[in-house]
C-alpha positions as CSV (number, residue, x, y, z in Angstrom):
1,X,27.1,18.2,32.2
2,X,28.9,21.7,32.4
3,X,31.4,22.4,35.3
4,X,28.8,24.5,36.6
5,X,26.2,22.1,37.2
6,X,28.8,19.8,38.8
7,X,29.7,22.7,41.1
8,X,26.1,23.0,42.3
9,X,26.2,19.4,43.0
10,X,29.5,19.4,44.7
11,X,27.8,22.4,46.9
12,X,25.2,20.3,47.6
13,X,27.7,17.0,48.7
14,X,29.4,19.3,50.8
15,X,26.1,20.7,52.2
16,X,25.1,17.0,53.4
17,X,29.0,16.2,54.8
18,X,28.7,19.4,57.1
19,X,24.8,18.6,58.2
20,X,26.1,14.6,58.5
21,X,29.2,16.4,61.1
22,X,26.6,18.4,63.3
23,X,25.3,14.8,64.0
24,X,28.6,12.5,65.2
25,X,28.1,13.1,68.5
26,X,25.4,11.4,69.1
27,X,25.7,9.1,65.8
28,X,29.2,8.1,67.4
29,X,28.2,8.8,71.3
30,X,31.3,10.8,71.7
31,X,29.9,11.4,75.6
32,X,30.6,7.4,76.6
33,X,33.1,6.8,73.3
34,X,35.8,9.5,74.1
35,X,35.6,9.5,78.1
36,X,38.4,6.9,78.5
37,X,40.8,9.5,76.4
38,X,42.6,12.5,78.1
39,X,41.3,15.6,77.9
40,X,43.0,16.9,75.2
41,X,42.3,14.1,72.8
42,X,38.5,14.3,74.0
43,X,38.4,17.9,73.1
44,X,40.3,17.4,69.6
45,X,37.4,15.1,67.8
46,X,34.7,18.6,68.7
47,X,37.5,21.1,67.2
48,X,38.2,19.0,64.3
49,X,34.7,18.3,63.3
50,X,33.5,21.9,64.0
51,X,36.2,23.0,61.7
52,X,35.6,20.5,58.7
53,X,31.9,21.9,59.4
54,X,33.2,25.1,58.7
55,X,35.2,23.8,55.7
56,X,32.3,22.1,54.1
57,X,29.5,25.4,54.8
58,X,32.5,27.6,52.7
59,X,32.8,24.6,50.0
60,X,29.2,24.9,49.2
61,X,28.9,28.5,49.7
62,X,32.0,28.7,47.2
63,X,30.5,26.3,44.6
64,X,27.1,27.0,44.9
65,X,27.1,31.2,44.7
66,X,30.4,31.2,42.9
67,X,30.6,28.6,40.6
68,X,30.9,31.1,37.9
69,X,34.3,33.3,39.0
70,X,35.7,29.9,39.9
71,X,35.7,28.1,36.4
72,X,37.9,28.7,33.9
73,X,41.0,30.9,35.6
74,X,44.1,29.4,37.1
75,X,42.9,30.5,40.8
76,X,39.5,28.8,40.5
77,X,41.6,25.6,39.8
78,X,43.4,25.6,41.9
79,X,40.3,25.9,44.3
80,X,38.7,23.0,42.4
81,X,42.1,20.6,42.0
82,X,42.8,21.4,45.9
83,X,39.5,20.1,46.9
84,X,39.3,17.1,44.6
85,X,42.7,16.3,46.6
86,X,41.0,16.2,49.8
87,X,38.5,13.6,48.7
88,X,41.4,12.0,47.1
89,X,43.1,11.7,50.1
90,X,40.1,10.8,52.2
91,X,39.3,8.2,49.6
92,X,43.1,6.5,50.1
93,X,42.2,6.8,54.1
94,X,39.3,5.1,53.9
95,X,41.0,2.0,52.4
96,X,43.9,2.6,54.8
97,X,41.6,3.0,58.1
98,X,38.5,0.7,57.3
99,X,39.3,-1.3,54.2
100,X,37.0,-2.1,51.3
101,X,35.5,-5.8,52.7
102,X,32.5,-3.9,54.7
103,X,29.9,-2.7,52.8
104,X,29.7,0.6,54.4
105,X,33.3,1.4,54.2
106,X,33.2,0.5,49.6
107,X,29.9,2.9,49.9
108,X,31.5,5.9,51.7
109,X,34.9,5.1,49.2
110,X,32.6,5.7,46.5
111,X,31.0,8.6,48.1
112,X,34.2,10.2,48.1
113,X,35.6,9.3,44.9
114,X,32.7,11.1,43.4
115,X,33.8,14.1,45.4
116,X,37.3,13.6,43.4
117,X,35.2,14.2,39.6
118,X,32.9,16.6,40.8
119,X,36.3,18.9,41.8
120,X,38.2,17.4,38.7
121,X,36.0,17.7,36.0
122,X,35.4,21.2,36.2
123,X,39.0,22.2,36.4
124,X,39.7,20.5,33.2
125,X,36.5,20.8,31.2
């Protein structure tokens, strides 16, 4: 598989993360869930989310339209290695957070460890 077709799929992965964020209010009924916080915590869980959104529309723009000028020069790895570290770190968070004894919580750890070798691969193929 060429870095190029991984990148398409990473677009895609990202593509579902940010359509799967436009959702968690309602998934996660932030209206009764957050209430009991202070209003700056409340308003912190709609920033954050709204911005990895953001993050995750420019990740797939990025690997889906420019998967070419990002393979094979020092900048576009960087690109690649930096976002393969994010789903490295939210893979050691999930085991942190939620464990690996629910179901759910080993599928989303896998979810995101295939996010680490869609990012990797490319950068060192």
């Amino acid at each position: 598989m060429t870095g190029k077709i991984l990148l398409i799929i990473g677009g895609v992965y990202h593509l579902l993360f940010a359509i799967f964020h436009l959702f968690w209010p309602k998934l996660f009924q932030w209206d009764k869930n957050l209430s009991s916080l202070d209003e700056i915590n409340r308003q912190l869980m709609p920033i954050m989310s709204g911005l990895f959104i953001y993050i995750y529309i420019v990740i797939f723009i990025m690997s889906s339209f420019f998967s070419e000028s990002i393979i094979g020069n020092s900048l576009g790895n960087v690109f690649l290695l930096s976002i393969a570290g994010f789903w490295f770190l939210r893979a050691g968070m999930q085991i942190v957070y939620y464990g690996l004894k629910e179901k759910a919580a080993v599928v989303f750890f896998i979810i995101f460890i295939a996010g680490i070798g869609l990012y990797t691969i490319p950068a060192i193929i």
